[in-house]
C-alpha positions in Angstrom: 0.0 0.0 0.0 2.8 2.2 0.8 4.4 1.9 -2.4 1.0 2.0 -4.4 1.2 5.6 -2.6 4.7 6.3 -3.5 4.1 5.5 -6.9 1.2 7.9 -7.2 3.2 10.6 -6.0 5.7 9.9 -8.2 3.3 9.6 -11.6 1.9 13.1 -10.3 5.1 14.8 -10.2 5.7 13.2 -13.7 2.3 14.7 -15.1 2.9 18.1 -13.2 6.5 18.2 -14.8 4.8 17.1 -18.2 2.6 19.6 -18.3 4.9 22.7 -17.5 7.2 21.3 -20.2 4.4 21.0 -22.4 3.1 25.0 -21.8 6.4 26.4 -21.4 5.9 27.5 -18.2 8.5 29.2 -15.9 8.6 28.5 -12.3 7.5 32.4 -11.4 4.2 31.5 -13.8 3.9 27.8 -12.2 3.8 29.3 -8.7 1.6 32.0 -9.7 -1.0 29.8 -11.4 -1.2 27.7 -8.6 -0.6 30.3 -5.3 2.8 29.1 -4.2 5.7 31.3 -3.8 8.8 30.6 -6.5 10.9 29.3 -3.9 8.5 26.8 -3.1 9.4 25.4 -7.0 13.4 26.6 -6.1 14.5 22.6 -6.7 11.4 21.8 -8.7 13.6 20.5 -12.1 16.1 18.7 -9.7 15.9 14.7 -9.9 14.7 14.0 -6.1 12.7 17.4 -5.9 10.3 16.2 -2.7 7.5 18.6 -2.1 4.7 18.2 0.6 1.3 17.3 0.1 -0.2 21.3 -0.2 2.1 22.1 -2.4 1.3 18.8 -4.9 -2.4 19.4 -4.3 -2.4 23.2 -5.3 0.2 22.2 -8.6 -2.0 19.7 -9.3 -5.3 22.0 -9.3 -3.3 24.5 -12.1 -2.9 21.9 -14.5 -5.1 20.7 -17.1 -6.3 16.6 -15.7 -4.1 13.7 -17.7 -1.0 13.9 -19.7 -0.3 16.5 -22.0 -1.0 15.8 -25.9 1.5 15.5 -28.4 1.2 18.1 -30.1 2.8 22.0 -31.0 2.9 24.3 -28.6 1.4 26.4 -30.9 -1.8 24.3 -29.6 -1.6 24.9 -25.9 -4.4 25.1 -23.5 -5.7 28.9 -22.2 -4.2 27.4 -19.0 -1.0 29.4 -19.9 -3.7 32.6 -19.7 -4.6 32.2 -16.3 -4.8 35.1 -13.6 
């Protein structure tokens, strides 16, 4: 059960990363979108990057739901608009 858990976490941060990739998004515009400070994202691109649980839950409610589409960036979501 403990490493179902683990593994979710892990497959979040995967789909949060994916996403920012995906929309070109800084980690000023990240943090912004989703009410954190920048430093909270300060090791956010480093390998064993370990935020807590508010922090995942209120990254997770700035991204779009599932794994970004192949596609251009040319054809990103109005996500990259928000206020």
């Amino acid at each position: 059960m403990l490493m179902e858990a683990i593994s979710d976490i892990q497959k979040l941060i995967k789909r949060i990363k994916a996403w920012v990739h995906y929309l070109g998004l800084s980690k000023n515009q990240l943090a912004h979108n989703a009410g954190l400070t920048e430093s909270t994202l300060r090791d956010f691109h480093r390998p064993g990057w370990n935020p807590t649980s508010i922090t995942l839950e209120k990254l997770e409610a700035a991204i779009p739901i599932g794994l970004p589409p192949e596609k251009s960036k040319t054809d990103t979501p109005d996500i990259i608009n928000k206020n």
